[in-house]
C-alpha positions, 0 to 999 in steps of 0.5 A: 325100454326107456318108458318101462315101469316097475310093478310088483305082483304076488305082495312083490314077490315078483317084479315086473318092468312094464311098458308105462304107455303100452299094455301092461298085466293086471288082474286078468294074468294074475287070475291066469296064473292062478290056475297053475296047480302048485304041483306042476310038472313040465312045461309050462307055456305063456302064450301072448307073454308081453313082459311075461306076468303070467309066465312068471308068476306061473314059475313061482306058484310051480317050483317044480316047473320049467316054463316058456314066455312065447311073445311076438312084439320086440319090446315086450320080448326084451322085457320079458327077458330083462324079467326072467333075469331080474326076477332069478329065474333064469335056470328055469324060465325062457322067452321065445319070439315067435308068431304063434300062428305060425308053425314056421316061425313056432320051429325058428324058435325053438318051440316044439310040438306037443311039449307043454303040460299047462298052456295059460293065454290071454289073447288079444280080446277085440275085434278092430271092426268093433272097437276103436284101435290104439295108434300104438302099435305093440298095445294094439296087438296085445288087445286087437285080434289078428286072427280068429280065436279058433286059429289062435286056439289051434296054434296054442294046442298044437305045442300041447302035449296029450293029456295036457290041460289049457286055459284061457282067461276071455271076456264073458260075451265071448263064451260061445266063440270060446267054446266053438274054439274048442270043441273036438280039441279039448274035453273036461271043459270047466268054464268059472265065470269072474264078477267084479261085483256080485250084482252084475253080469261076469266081465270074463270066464276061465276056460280050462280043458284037457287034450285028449279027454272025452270028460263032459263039460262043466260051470264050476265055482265064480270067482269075484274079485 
């Protein structure tokens, strides 16, 4: 990609060629990836990877973790393996170009049903009839929902193993819409509201869940950054 920058994360362990006029990571996936335990097992896939931040971030907090960059846009698909590679993990990181919402295009690449033990996404937040859309069309799809968030949840779920834990970084208003999202599919929800100053309303929430658990749900520590 000819209009790629170069962005360090994590005090530059990990450096990440983003798009300079698309969609480009930040504090929101690095939050994301926050959330991976640093004894994770198994699987771990990026849903909505772009250039791969959160994926990849994910794999060096889990040393002991295979992980999965699953992105539907052709440039950020490329980047995100330039990344892989870039970044010397290619024995343990894959990207996959899939439309999540389809379970055809899922099984066309490769991806297999019930075979993660962490999801982490960041779906697109906007509802294009509420917001003023980009004419770029890459950076228009990592921000404008094309479907509703429940089908986004399902797709996402459908990759989860039993046992499996989610977790999803949304905007703060969106909180009812995320928790009818997934109600009945997760149990052991923990909402953590994130302020960007502590005397005003929280901007996002990390939703985390476990499939399968009957766990009631909870409002745990906020996180201001």
């Amino acid at each position: 990609m000819n209009d790629a920058r170069l962005d360090g994360f994590l005090d530059q362990r990990l450096r990440l060629r983003q798009s300079a006029a698309g969609h480009r990571a930040g504090t929101d996936a690095v939050l994301l990836a926050g959330a991976t335990p640093e004894e994770q097992q198994g699987l771990i896939l990026d849903i909505g990877a772009g250039a791969g931040a959160v994926g990849l971030m994910a794999a060096l907090r889990a040393p002991g973790a295979s992980v999965g960059l699953v992105e539907i846009d052709p440039g950020s698909y490329a980047l995100a393996r330039e990344n892989v590679a870039a970044n010397n993990l290619d024995a343990r990181a894959m990207v996959y170009a899939a439309d999540v919402l389809s379970a055809k295009s899922r099984r066309a690449a490769g991806l297999i049903d019930e075979s993660a033990a962490l999801i982490l996404t960041n779906p697109p937040f906007h509802d294009a009839r509420k917001v003023r859309v980009t004419p770029d069309a890459a950076k228009a799809r990592a921000h404008i929902a094309s479907a509703p968030l429940s089908e986004w949840v399902r797709a996402s779920l459908a990759l989860l193993a039993p046992g499996g834990t989610f977790v999803m970084i949304h905007r703060a208003d969106a909180l009812a819409e995320c928790l009818a999202a997934v109600e009945r599919r997760l149990g052991g929800v923990s909402i953590a509201p994130i302020y960007t100053r502590s005397d005003a309303p929280a901007t996002r929430i990390l939703l985390s869940g476990v499939k399968g658990s009957k766990a009631p749900l909870s409002i745990v520590k906020a996180i201001v950054v």
